[in-house]
KOLVO-370310 format. One line per 8 residues: for each residue y, x, z of C-alpha. Coordinates in Angstrom, 3 decimals. Example, Ala and Ser with C-alpha at 12.3 -4.5 7.8 and 13.67 -1.06 7.14 Angstrom:
BEGIN
-4.500,12.300,7.800 ~ -1.060,13.670,7.140
//
This chain:
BEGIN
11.977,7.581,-3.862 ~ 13.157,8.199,-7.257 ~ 10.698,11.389,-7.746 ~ 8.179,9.081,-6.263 ~ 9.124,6.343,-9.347 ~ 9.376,9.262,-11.645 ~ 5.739,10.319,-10.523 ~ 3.899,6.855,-10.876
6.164,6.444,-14.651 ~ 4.511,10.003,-15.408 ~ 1.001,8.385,-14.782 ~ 1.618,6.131,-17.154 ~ 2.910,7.876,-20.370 ~ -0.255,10.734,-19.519 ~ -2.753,7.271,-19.363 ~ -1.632,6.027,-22.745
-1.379,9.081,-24.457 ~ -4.966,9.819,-23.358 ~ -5.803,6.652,-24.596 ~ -4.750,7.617,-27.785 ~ -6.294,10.396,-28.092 ~ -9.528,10.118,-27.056 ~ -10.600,6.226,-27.833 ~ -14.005,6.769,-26.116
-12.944,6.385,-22.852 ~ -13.985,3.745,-20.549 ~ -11.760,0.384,-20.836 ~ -12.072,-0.271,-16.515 ~ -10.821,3.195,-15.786 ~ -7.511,3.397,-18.060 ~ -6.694,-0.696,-17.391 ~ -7.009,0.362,-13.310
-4.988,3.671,-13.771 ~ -2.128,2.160,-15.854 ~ -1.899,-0.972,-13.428 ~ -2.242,1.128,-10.395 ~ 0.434,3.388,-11.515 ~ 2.502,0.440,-12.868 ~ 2.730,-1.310,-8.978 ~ 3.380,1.712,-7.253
6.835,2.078,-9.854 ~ 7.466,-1.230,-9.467 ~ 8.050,-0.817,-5.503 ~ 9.020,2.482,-5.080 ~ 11.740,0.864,-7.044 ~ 12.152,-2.368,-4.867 ~ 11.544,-0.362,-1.592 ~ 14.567,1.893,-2.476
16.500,-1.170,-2.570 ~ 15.419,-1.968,0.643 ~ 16.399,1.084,2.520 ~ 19.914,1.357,1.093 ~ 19.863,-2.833,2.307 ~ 19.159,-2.195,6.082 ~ 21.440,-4.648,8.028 ~ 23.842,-2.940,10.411
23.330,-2.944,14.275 ~ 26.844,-3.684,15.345 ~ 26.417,-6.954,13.250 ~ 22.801,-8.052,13.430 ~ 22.008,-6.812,17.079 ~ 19.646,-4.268,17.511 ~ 16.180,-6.044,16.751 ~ 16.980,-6.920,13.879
17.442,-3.800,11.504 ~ 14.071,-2.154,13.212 ~ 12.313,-5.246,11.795 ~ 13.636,-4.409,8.761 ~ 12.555,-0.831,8.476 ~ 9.733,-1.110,9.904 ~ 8.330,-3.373,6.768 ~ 9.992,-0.943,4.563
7.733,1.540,6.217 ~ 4.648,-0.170,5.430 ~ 5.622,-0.598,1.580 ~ 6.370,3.080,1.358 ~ 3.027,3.778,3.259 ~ 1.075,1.882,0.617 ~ 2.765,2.617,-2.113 ~ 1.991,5.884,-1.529
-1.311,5.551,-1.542 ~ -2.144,3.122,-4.110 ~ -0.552,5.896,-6.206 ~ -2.470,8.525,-4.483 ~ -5.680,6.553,-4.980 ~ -4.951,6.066,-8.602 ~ -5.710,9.689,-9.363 ~ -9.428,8.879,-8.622
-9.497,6.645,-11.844 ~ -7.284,8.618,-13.720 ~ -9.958,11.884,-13.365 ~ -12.296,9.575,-14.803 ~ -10.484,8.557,-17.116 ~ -9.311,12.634,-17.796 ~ -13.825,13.085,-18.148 ~ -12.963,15.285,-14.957
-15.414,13.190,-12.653 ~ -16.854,16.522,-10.681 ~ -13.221,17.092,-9.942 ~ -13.089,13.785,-7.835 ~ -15.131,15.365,-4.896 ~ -12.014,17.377,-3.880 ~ -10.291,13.473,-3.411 ~ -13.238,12.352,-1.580
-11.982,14.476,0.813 ~ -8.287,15.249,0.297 ~ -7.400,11.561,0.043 ~ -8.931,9.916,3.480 ~ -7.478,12.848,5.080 ~ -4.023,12.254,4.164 ~ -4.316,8.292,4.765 ~ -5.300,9.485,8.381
-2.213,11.920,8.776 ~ -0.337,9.303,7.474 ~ -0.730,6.648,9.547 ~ -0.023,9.046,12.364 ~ 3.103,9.157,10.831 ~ 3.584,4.889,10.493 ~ 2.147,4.358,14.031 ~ 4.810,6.744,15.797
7.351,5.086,13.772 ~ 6.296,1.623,15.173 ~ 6.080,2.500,18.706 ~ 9.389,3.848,18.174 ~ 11.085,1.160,16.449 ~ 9.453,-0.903,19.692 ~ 7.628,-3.364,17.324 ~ 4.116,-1.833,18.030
2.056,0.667,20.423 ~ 0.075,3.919,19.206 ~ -3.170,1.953,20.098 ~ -2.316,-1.414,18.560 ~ -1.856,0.370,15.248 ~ -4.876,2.299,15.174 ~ -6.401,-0.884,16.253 ~ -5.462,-2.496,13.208
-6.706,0.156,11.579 ~ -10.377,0.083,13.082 ~ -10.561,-3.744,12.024 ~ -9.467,-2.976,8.828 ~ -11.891,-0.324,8.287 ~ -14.610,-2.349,10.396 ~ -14.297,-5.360,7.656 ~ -13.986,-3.166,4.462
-17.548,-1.263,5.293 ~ -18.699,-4.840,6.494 ~ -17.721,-6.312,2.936 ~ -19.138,-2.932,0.885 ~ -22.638,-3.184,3.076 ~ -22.824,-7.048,1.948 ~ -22.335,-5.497,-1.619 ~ -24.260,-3.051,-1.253
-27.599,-4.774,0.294 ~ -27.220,-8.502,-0.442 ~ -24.893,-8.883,-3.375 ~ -25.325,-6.111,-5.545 ~ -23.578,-8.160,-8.832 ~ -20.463,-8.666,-6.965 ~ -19.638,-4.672,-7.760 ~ -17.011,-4.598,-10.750
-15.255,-1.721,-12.183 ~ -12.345,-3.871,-11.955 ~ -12.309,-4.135,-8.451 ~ -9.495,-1.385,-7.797 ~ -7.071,-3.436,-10.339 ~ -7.610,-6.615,-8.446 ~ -6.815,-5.023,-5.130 ~ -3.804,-3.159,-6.685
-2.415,-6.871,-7.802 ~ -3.243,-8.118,-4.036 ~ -1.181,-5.303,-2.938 ~ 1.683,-6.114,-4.995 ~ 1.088,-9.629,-3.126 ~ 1.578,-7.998,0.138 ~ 4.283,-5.941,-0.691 ~ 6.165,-8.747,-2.246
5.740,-10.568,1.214 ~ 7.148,-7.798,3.013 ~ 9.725,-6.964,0.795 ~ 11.090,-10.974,0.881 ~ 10.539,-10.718,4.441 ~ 12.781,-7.558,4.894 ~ 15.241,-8.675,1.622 ~ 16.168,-12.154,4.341
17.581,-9.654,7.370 ~ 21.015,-8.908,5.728 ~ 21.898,-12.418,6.579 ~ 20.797,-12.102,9.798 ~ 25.149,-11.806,10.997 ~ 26.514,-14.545,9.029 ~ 23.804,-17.521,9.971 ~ 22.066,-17.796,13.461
19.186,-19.074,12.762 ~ 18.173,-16.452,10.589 ~ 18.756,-14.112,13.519 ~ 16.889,-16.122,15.988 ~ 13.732,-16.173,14.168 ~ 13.656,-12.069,13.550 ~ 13.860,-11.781,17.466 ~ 11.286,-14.520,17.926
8.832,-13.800,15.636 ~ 9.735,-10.076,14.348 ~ 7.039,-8.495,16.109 ~ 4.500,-11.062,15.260 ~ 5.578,-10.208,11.297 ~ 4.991,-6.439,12.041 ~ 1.856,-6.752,13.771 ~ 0.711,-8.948,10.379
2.282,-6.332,8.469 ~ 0.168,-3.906,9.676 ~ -3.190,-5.635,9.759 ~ -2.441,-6.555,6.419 ~ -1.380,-2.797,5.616 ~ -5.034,-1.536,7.137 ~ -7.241,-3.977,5.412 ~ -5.624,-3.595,1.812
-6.000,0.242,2.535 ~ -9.289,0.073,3.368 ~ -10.743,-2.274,0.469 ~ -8.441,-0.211,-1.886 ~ -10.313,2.802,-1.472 ~ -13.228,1.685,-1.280 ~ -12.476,0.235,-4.289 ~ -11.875,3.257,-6.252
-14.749,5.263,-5.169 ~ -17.181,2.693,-6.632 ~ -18.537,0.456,-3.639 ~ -16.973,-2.802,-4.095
//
């Protein structure tokens, strides 16, 4: 995680040195690179807190630590790619715009191949199937094209070059859900009730997790290619 922090700091310092030196660059695309980059350090930070935090099984049961992880997961898996999805912006920003047909391709590629990764992790932890996963990812998907065909046919105005900064501040919401969610398990041994609602509702809060994970995914990117 810490290269990870390192690499979304890096983004950063390039950004404002850029913006130094060379003042004709467009506002949108250096105020959506720097905040991009700035939420992705902020929780690679927090999420590395929350891995070295995972309650212990002999003391919280076993359902309780895989709830845990598995919203750690999901902040690492969009942390990732709000980072990832940041170098869109930042080519832009760079006046390397032809270069950004390689991550037309390159980056919904790797969001596939890496939720392969977060939906075998869920079935595993138990929380939630293959299918239900790439379920949640087929709404997701199904209401970001919905939303960018509404854009694109019946609300043209509603198009900003902001729109990838606003999403990357609704995905520091999310991930400051999660992470509170996750940051209440340690207590999990030392008061019941705590415990009791993990193993009640703990797969209900992954399933969430994971719609939410989708649809902020989805709306991200299409974010930073221009159609929202």
């Amino acid at each position: 995680m810490a290269g990870l922090a390192g690499f979304a700091f890096a983004g950063i310092v390039l950004v404002v040195t850029l913006a130094r030196e060379r003042p004709g660059i467009a506002g949108s695309s250096l105020d959506t690179v720097i905040v991009m980059f700035l939420v992705a350090y902020l929780w690679w930070v927090g999420n590395a807190f929350l891995i070295s935090y995972i309650p212990h099984d002999e003391t919280s049961g076993e359902f309780v630590p895989r709830v845990h992880f598995s919203l750690a997961s999901t902040i690492e898996y969009r942390t990732v790619f709000l980072s990832w999805f940041a170098l869109l912006p930042l080519l832009e920003a760079n006046g390397l715009g032809r270069l950004s047909y390689v991550l037309y391709f390159l980056l919904p590629v790797s969001l596939l191949f890496g939720s392969v990764l977060i939906a075998m992790a869920a079935d595993g932890l138990g929380l939630l199937r293959v299918w239900e996963t790439y379920f949640s990812a087929a709404v997701g998907t199904a209401l970001a094209l919905g939303y960018a065909a509404i854009v694109a046919f019946a609300a043209p105005g509603a198009r900003s070059p902001y729109s990838p900064l606003y999403l990357a501040l609704a995905l520091f919401c999310i991930n400051g859900l999660g992470f509170g969610l996750a940051a209440l398990t340690p207590l999990s041994p030392r008061y019941a009730g705590v415990r009791r609602f993990y193993k009640r509702y703990g797969r209900r809060i992954a399933i969430a997790d994971m719609q939410l994970t989708m649809v902020s995914l989805g709306f991200l990117w299409l974010g930073v290619v221009g159609a929202i």
